[in-house]
N, C-alpha and C positions, 0 to 999 in steps of 0.2 A: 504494500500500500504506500502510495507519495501522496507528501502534500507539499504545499508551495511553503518557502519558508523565508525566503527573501523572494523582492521582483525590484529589481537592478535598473537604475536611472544613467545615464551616461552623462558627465558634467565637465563642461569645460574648467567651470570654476569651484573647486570642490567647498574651499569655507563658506561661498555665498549658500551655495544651495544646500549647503548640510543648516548654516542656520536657517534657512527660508522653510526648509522641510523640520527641525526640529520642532520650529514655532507652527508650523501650519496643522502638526501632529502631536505635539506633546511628547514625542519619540528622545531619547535619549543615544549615544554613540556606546555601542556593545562595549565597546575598546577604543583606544584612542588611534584617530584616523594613522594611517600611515603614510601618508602624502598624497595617497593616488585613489585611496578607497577608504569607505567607513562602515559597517551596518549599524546603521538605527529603529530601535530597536522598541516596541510600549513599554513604558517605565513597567508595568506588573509583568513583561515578558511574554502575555500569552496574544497570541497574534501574528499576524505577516510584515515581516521589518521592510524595509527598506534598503538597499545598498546601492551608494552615490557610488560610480566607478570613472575617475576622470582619465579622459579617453576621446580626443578629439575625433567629432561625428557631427555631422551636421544634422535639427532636428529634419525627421518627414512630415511633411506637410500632403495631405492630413496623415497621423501619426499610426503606424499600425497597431499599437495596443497604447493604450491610456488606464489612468487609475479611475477609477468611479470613489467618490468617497461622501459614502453617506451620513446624513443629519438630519433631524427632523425643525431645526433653525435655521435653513436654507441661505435667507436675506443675512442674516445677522452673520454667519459663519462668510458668505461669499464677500460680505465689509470687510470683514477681516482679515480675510486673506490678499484681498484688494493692498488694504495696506500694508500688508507684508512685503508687496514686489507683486504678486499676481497680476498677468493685466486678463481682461475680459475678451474672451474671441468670441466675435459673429459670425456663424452658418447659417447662409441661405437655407439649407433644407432643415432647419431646427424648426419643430411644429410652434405654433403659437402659445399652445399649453403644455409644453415640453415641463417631466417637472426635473431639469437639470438646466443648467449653467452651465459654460466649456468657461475655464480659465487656463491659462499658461503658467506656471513656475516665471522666475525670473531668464531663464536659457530661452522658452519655449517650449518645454515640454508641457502637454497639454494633459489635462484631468479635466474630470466632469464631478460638479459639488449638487448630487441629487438628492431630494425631498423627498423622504421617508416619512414627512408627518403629513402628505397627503393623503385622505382614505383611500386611496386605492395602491397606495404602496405601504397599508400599515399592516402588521402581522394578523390583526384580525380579518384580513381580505385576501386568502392566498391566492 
């Protein structure tokens, strides 16, 4: 049986985006970076970390895997990460009641910040 245990970011800049990602997650560095790489890690440890791997790569536009990172705060979490460095990407083919947001990282790496506290994405509605 596998499960995922890191999912690996490629970073040009490894201290920006290790603090952009610590603050954006609460995530903590397993061990102390080594120049090139870090995994970060949820402070209670139970969970899928993170590993920044600095390793020049230009991003793909559109990206072929993204993080999805759910909250049932949507507005309130997407301010936040706003001021972190996130900027806000528009897609034409985003529906109009899409309940996700595409933001970027500071690189351009793209995530999606989805609303879990809509009824129809809440665990009482499988």
């Amino acid at each position: 049986m596998l499960s995922i245990g890191s999912i690996v970011i490629r970073v040009d800049n490894l201290e920006r985006q290790m603090r952009f990602w610590q603050a954006a997650l609460g995530y903590e560095p397993r061990y102390a970076p080594d120049g090139d790489f870090v995994i970060l890690a949820p402070p209670d440890g139970v969970g899928t970390c993170i590993s920044l791997d600095r390793v020049p790569a230009a991003v793909q536009v559109p990206p072929r895997l993204h993080l999805d990172l759910y909250t049932d705060t949507q507005g309130a979490e997407v301010q936040r990460l706003l001021a972190l460095g996130a900027t806000r990407v528009e897609w034409s083919k985003r529906p109009a009641d899409a309940d996700y947001v595409i933001l970027a990282d500071p690189e351009g790496n793209r995530f999606c910040v989805v609303d879990t506290g809509r009824p129809e994405n809440s665990a009482e509605n499988p």
